[in-house]
C-alpha positions as CSV (number, residue, x, y, z in Angstrom):
1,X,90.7,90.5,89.0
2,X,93.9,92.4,87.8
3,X,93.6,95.6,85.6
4,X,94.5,94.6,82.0
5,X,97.6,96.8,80.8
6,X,96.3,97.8,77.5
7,X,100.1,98.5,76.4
8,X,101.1,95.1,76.8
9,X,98.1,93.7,74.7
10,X,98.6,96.2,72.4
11,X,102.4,95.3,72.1
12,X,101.3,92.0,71.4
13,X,99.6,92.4,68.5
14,X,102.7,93.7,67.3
15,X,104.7,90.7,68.4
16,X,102.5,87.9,66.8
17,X,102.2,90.2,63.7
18,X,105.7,90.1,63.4
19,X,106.1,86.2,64.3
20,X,103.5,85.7,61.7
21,X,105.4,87.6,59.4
22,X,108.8,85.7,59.9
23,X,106.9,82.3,59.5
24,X,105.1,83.8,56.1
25,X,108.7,85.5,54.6
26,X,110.3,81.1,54.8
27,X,107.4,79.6,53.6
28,X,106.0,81.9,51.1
29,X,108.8,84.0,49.4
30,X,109.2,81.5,46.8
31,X,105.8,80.8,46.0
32,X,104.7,84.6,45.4
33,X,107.8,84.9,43.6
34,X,105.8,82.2,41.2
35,X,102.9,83.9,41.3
36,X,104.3,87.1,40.4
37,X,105.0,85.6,37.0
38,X,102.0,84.1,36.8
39,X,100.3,87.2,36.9
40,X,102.5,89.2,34.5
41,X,102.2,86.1,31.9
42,X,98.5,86.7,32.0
43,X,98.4,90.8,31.8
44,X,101.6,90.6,28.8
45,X,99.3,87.5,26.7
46,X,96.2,90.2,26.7
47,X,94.7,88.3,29.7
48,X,92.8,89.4,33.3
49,X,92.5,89.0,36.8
50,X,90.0,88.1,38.4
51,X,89.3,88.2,41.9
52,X,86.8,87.5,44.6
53,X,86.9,86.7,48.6
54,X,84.1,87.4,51.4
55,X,84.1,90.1,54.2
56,X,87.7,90.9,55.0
57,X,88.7,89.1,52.0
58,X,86.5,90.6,49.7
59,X,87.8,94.2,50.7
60,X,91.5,92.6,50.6
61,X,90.2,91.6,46.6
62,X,89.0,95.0,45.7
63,X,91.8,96.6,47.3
64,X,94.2,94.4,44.9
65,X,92.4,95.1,41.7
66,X,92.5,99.2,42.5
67,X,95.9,98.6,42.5
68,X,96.1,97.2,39.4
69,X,93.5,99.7,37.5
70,X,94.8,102.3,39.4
71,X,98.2,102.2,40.2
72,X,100.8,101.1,42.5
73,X,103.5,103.1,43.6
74,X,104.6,103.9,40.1
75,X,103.0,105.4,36.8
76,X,102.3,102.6,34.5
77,X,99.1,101.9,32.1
78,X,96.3,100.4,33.9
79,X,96.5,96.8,33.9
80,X,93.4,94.3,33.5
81,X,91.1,93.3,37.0
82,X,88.2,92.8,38.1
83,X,87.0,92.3,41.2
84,X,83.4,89.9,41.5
85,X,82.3,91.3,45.0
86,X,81.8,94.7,43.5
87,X,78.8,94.7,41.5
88,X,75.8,94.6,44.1
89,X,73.2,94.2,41.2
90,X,75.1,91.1,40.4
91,X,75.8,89.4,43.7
92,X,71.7,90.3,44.9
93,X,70.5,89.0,41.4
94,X,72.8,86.0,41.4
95,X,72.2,85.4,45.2
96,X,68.5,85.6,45.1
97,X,67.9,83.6,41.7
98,X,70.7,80.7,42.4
99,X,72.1,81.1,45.9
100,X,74.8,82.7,47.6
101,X,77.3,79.8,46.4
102,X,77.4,81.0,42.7
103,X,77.6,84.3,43.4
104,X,81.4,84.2,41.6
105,X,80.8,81.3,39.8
106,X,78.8,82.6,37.1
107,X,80.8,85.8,37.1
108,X,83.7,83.2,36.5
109,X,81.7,81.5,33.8
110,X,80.9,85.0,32.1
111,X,84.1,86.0,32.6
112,X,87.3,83.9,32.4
113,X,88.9,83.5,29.3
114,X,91.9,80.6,29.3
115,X,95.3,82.5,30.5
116,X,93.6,84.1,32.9
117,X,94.3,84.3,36.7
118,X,91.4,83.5,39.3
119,X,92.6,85.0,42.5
120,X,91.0,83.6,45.4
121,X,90.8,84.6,48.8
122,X,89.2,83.0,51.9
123,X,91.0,82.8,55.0
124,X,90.1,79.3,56.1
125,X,89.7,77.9,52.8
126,X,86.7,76.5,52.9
127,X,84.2,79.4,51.8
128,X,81.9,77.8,49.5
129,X,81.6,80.4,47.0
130,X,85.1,80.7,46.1
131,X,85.7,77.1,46.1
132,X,83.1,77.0,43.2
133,X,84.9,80.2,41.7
134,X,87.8,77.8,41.6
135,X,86.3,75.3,40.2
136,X,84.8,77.3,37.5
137,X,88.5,78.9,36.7
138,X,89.9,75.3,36.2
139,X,87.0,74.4,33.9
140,X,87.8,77.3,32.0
141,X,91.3,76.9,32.0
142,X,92.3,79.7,34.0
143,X,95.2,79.3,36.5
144,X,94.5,80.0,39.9
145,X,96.4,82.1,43.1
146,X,94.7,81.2,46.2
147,X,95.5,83.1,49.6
148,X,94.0,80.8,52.2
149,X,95.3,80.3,56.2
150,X,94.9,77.4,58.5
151,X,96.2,74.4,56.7
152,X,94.2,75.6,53.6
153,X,91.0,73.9,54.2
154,X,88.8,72.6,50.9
155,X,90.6,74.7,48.6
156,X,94.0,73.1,49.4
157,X,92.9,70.0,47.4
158,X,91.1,71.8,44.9
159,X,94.5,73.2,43.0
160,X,96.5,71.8,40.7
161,X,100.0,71.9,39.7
162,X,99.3,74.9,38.0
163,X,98.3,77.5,40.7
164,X,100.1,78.8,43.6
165,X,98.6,78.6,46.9
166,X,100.0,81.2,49.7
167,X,98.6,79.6,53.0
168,X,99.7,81.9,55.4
169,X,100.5,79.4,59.1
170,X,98.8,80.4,61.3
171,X,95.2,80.0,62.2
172,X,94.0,83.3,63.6
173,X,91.9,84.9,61.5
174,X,93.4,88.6,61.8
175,X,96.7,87.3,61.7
176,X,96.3,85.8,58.4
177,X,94.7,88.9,56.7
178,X,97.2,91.1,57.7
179,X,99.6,88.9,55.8
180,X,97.5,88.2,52.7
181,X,97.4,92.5,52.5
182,X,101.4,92.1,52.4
183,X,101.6,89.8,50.0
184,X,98.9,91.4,47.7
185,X,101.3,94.4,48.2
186,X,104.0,92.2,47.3
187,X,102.4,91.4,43.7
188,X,101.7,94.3,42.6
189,X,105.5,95.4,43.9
190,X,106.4,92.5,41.7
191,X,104.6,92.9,38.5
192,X,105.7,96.7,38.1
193,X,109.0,95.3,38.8
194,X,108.4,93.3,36.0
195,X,106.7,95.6,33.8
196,X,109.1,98.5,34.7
197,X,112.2,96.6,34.3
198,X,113.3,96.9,37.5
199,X,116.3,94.5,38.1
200,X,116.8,95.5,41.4
């Protein structure tokens, strides 16, 4: 068996990241540009995020909402989030008493106001939970910004003409959360842009 050069697979990560990358910036520039207003509408009208995704893309949610509490890159007021896998008294209480599926459901339910934004991660689309966070957002009339990979999965035919769905193509995992953290990046970019009145 040969010795692996660790350099080259280490240089390929880097190569596929960047592929990955090229594919996203086609497919998905214009869609996040839509998004980005979606987002400000919802902040300017009074409104709040919500957010919510499992494992990698729970951490990817969090990560997004401290960027909106917190800050970006830029001084601003803190601007309305919350993220639903945060509260472990919540998620145990909820998982124990209902089931793991409504963990962000009922948080959704208690929640979501109309004119808010549901953003929803899950990298194949098809995590049960957030699909029934979805569908809680559209019964409370909440638009919804779904970051999903490979093809989309269950979620994919769950939005409506409404939301924006930012399907990264490509169908490994890793891949597809290191482009759903630039994009997330990209939002927050864009709604200080908006909120800063940055023309630029």
């Amino acid at each position: 068996m040969a010795p692996m050069d660790m350099t080259l697979r280490m240089t390929s990560h880097f190569r596929d990241a960047m592929a990955v990358c090229e594919q996203s910036m086609h497919a998905l520039s214009a869609p996040l540009a839509g998004a980005v207003d979606l987002l400000f509408a919802a902040l300017a009208n009074n409104g709040r995020i919500l957010a919510c995704g499992n494992g990698g893309s729970a951490a990817d949610a969090q990560h997004f909402i401290a960027e909106l509490v917190g800050r970006f890159e830029r001084e601003r007021l803190p601007l309305a989030g919350v993220a639903l896998n945060t509260d472990t008294a919540i998620l145990t209480a909820v998982g124990n008493d209902y089931g793991f599926e409504e963990i962000y459901e009922r948080q959704v339910n208690a929640l979501g106001q109309p004119g808010d934004v549901l953003v929803a991660i899950t990298t194949s689309g098809n995590s049960a939970n957030v699909i029934r966070a979805i569908e809680a957002a559209h019964d409370r009339e909440m638009a919804v910004i779904a970051l999903t990979g490979k093809g989309g999965g269950v979620v994919s035919e769950l939005l409506t003409a409404h939301d924006v769905h930012l399907c990264v193509p490509h169908d490994r995992t890793m891949r597809i959360q290191e482009v759903h953290g630039l994009m997330l990046h990209a939002l927050c970019d864009g709604i200080d842009a908006l909120l800063l009145g940055d023309t630029e």
